[in-house]
C-alpha positions in Angstrom: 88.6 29.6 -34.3 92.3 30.2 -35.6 95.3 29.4 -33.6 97.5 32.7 -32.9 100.8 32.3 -31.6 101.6 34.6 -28.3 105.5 36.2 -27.1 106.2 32.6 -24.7 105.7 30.3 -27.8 102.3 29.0 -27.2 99.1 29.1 -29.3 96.3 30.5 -28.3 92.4 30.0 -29.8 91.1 33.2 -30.7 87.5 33.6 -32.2 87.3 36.5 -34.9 84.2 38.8 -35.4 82.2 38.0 -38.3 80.5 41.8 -38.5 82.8 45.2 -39.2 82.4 47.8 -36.9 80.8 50.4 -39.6 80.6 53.9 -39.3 77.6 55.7 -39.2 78.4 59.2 -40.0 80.0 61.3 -42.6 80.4 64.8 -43.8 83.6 67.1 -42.6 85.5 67.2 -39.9 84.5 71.0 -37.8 85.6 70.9 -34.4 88.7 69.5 -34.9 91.4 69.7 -38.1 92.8 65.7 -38.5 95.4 64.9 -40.4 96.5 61.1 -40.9 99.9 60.5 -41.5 99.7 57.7 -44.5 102.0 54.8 -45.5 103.5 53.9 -48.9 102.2 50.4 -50.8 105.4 49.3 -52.1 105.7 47.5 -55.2 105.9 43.7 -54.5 107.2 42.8 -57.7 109.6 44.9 -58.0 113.5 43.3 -57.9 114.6 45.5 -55.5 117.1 45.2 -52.0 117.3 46.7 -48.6 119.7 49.5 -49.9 117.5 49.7 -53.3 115.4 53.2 -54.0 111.9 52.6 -52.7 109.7 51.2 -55.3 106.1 52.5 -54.8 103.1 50.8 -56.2 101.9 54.4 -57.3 98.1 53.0 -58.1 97.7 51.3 -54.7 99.0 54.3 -52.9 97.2 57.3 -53.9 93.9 54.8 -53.3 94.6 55.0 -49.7 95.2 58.5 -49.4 91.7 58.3 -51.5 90.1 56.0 -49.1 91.4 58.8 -45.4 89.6 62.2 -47.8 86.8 60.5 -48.4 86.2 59.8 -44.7 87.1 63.6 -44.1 90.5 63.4 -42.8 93.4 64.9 -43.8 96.3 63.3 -45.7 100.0 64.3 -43.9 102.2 62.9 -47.1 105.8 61.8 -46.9 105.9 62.0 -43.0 107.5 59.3 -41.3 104.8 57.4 -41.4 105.4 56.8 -45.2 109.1 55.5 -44.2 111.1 58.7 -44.6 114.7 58.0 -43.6 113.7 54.1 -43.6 113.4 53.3 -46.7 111.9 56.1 -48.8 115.1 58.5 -49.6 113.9 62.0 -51.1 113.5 61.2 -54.9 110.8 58.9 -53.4 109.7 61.6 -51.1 109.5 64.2 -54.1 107.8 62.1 -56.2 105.2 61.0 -53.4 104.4 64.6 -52.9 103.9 65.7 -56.4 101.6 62.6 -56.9 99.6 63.0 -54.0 99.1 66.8 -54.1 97.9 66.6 -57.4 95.4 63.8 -56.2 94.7 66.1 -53.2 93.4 68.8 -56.2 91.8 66.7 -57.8 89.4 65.2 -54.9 89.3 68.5 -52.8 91.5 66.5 -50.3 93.6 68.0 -47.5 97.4 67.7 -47.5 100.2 68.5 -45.5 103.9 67.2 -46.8 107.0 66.4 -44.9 109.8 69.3 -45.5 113.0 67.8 -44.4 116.9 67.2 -44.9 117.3 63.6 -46.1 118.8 63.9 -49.4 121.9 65.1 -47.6 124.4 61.7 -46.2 124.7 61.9 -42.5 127.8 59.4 -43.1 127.8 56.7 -40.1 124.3 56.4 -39.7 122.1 53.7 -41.6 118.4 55.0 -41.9 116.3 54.7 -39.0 119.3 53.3 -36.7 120.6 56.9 -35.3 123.7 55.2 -34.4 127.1 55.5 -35.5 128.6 52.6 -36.8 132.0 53.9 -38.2 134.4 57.1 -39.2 132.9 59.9 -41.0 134.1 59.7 -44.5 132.2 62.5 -45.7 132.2 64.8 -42.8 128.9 66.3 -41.5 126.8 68.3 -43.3 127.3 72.4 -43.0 124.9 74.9 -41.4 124.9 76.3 -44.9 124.4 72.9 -46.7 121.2 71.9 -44.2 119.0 75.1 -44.9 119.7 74.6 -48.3 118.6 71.1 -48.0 115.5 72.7 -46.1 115.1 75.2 -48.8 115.3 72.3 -51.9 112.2 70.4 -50.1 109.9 73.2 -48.9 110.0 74.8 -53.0 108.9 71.4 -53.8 106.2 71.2 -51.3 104.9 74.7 -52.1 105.3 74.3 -55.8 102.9 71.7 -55.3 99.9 73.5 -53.6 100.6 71.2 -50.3 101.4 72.7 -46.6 104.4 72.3 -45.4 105.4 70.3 -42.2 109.1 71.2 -41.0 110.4 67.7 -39.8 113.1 67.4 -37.4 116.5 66.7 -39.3 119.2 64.1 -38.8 122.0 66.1 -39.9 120.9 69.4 -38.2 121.1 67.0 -34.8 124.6 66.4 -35.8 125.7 69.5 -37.0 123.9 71.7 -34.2 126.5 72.8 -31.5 123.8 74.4 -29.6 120.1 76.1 -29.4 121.8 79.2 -31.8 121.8 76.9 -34.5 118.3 75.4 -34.5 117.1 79.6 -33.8 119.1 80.4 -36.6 118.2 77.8 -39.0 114.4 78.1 -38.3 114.6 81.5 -38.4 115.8 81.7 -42.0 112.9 79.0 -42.9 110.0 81.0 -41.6 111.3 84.1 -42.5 111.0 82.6 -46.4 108.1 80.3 -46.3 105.3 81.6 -48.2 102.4 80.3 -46.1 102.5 79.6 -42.3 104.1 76.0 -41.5 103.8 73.1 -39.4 106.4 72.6 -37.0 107.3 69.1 -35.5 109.2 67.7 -33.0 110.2 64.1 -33.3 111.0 62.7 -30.3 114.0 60.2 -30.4 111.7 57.2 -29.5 110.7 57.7 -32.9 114.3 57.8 -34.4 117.0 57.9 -32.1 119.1 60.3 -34.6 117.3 63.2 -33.4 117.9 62.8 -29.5 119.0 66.5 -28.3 117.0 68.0 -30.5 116.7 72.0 -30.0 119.6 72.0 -28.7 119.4 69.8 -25.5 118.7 66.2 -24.4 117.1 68.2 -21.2 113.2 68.3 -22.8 112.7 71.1 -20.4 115.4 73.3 -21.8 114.6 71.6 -25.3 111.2 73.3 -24.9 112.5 76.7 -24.4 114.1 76.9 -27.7 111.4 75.1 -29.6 108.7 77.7 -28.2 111.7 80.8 -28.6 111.4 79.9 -32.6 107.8 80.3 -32.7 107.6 83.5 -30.7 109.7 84.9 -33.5 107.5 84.4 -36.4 104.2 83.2 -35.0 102.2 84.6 -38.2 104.8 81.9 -40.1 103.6 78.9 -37.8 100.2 77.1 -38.4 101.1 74.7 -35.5 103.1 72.5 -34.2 103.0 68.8 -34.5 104.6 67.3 -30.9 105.0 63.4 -31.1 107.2 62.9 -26.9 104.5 60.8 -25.8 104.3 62.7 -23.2 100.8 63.8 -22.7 101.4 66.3 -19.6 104.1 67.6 -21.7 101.9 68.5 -24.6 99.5 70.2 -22.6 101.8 72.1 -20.9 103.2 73.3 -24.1 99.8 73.9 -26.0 99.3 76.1 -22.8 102.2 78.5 -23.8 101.4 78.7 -27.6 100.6 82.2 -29.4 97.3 82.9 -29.7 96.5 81.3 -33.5 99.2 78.6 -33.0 97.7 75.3 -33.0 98.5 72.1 -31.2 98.5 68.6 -32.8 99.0 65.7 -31.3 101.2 62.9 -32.6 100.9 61.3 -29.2 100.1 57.5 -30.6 99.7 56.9 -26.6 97.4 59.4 -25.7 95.2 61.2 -28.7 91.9 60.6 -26.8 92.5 62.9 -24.0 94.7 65.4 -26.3 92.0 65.5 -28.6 89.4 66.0 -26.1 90.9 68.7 -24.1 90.4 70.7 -21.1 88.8 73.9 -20.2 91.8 75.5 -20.9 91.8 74.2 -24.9 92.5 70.9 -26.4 94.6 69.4 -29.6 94.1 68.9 -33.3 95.5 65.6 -34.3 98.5 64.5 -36.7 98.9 60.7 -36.1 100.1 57.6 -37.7 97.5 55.8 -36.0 95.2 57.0 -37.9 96.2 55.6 -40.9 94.6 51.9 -39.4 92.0 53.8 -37.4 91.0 56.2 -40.0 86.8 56.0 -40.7 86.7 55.4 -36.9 88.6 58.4 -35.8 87.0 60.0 -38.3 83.4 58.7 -36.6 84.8 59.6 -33.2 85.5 63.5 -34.2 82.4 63.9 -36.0 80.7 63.0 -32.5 82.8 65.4 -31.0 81.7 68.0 -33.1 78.2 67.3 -31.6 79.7 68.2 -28.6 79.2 65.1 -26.9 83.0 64.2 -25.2 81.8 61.1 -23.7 80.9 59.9 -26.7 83.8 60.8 -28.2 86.2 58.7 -25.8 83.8 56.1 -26.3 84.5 55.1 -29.5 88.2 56.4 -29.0 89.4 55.3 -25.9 89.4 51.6 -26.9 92.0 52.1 -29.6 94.4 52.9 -27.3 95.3 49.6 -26.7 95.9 48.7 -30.7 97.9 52.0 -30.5 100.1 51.2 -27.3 100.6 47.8 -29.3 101.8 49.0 -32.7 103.6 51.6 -31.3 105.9 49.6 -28.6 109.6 50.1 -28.4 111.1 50.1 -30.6 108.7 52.5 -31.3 109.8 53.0 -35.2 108.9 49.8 -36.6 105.7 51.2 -35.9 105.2 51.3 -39.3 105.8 47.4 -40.2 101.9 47.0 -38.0 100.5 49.9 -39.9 101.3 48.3 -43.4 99.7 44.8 -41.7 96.3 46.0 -40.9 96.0 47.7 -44.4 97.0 44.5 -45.7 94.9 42.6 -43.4 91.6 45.3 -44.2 92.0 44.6 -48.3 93.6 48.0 -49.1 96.6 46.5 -50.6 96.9 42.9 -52.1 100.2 42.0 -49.8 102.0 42.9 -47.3 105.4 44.2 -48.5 107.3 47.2 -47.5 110.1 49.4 -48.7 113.7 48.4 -47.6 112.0 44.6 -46.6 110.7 46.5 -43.2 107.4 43.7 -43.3 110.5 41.9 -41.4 110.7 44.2 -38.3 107.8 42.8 -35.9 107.8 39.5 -35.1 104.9 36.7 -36.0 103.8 37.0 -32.2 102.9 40.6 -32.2 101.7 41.3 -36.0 99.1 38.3 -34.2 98.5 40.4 -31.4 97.8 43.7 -34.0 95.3 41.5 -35.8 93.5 40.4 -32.4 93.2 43.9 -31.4 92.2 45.6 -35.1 89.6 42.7 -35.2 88.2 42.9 -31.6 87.6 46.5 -32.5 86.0 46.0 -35.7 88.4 47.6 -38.1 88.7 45.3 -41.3 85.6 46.2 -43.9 85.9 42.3 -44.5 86.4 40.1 -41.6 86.6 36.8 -43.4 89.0 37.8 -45.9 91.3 39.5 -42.7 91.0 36.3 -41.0 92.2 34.2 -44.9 95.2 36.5 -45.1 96.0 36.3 -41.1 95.9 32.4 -42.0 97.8 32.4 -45.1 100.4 34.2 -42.9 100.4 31.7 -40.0 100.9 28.9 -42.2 104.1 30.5 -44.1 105.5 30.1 -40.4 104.1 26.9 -39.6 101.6 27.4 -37.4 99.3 24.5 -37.2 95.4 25.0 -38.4 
């Protein structure tokens, strides 16, 4: 029994499993293209601050993008999954993308990279905050200045054999004085990118700096725009990555893609059902929770490939919980749980992050993420989850 502490300050006896759930199946993914958005290890030694450049434990991190191709999913690098904007600037990025791309080659891996804005200063607003917290020194970033931005990052991503994933931007959100400007600067994206693109909307749960994104805070009218861009260059769009938790939402927009314009979720609250689908069509899947869940998910498609949807939501459904967990408001620390369990399941030697994030989740809910991951079966090593889940309570004081 180990003593885990809950959010009213009590302790309560849990019992961990002593057998890992393992999976059963492999081979590739055929009904269904999966991407996992992955996390970066950080380097634990490394004398660094908050405001220091990310320092990556290079070694440790291209293992776990080794460990999601060899169960047959795909890697989507330098997302924000990997701490883009919270902690990882674009140096890091770049670097990140040229490494794994290479290791992508090298394994017959696939990888999809994070195209974005972030080397330009949106003055005022710390990474990952989204809120203003002073005057403008700088001034906000040009129309000009952002698809040159765009431009920088997508050479790099194509230069290294990757595909490219158009992420929302921070500073077009700020410099955007209406739904001409987000036409405008997709417009001259697609128009240039040499292989059709993912396209994904953010929603501000995920970083509050991109609230009234295409244009308008009403996600109705938001929608318009967003599906106006790929109507004018659908051979230039792959898909389209939608992370509003909003499942009704996302099917109602998968509905009105072009024909050839794929859906995939990054609904952390609702991949089962997305994934399944309807008779009228069904998602792929981008998803940080998949970097935990990975040789499940990965079991879970595989028996939807069989074509058997109940089993499918079988093994999936009871995730959701772990996922609904992790991914509580505020939903971009989501990342500080994700780095836990791949602590906790032995595929890094600590639990640090970039920018000191391992700070943002409380002891009473990184307990919770380990009662979940354990309950279903998650961590290769149960007994060595359970020694570092200890090691952990007793830094705080929690009585054996």
């Amino acid at each position: 029994m180990i003593l885990l502490p809950q959010a009213g300050g009590e302790l309560r006896a849990y019992a961990p499993r002593t057998e890992p759930l393992a999976p059963s199946t492999t081979g590739p993914l055929t009904s269904r293209t999966v991407f996992s958005a992955a996390h970066v290890v950080a380097d634990p030694y490394a004398d660094t601050s908050p405001d220091s450049p990310a320092a990556v434990d290079w070694d440790a991190t291209l293992a776990f993008r080794r460990h999601l191709w060899s169960h047959g999913l795909g890697v989507a690098e330098a997302m924000d999954t990997a701490q883009r904007g919270m902690g990882l600037d674009w140096a890091g990025a770049a670097e990140l993308i040229r490494r794994s791309s290479a290791e992508a080659k090298a394994v017959g891996g696939r990888i999809a990279c994070g195209v974005g804005t972030d080397q330009l200063a949106v003055a005022g607003r710390p990474a990952g905050s989204g809120r203003r917290t002073g005057p403008d020194p700088l001034g906000t970033a040009s129309l000009a200045e952002i698809r040159t931005a765009y431009e920088e990052q997508l050479a790099v991503v194509e230069e290294s054999g990757a595909q490219a994933v158009l992420m929302a931007s921070r500073a077009l959100a700020a410099a955007a004085t209406g739904p001409e400007d987000y036409l405008e600067v997709y417009g001259h994206l697609l128009r240039q990118a040499a292989e059709p693109v993912v396209l994904h909307w953010l929603g501000p749960m995920f970083d509050p700096a991109l609230e009234g994104y295409w244009g308008s805070s009403d996600l109705d009218a938001a929608t318009e725009v967003f599906l106006e861009v790929i109507a004018a260059h659908p051979d230039k769009v792959d898909g389209i990555k939608v992370s509003l938790l909003d499942a009704q939402r996302e099917v109602g927009l998968r509905r009105r893609l072009p024909q050839g314009v794929r859906c995939y979720t990054g609904d952390d609250f609702h991949y089962p059902e997305l994934i399944a689908g309807d008779a009228q069509g069904f998602s792929h899947a981008l998803l940080g929770v998949f970097d935990p869940l990975g040789p499940l998910a990965a079991e879970a498609v595989r028996t939807l490939d069989t074509g058997d949807v109940a089993g499918f939501r079988e093994l999936l459904d009871p995730t959701v919980a772990l996922s609904r967990h992790l991914f509580q408001a505020p939903t971009r620390f989501y990342k500080t749980g994700v780095v836990f369990l791949a602590w906790l399941a032995g595929h890094q030697e600590h639990f640090t992050m970039v920018g000191g994030l391992q700070s943002a989740r409380s002891l009473p809910h990184l307990a919770r993420a380990y009662e979940l991951a354990d309950g279903l079966g998650l961590f290769p090593d149960p007994a060595r989850a359970e020694a570092r889940m200890r090691a952990l309570l007793d830094v705080h004081g929690v009585p054996r």
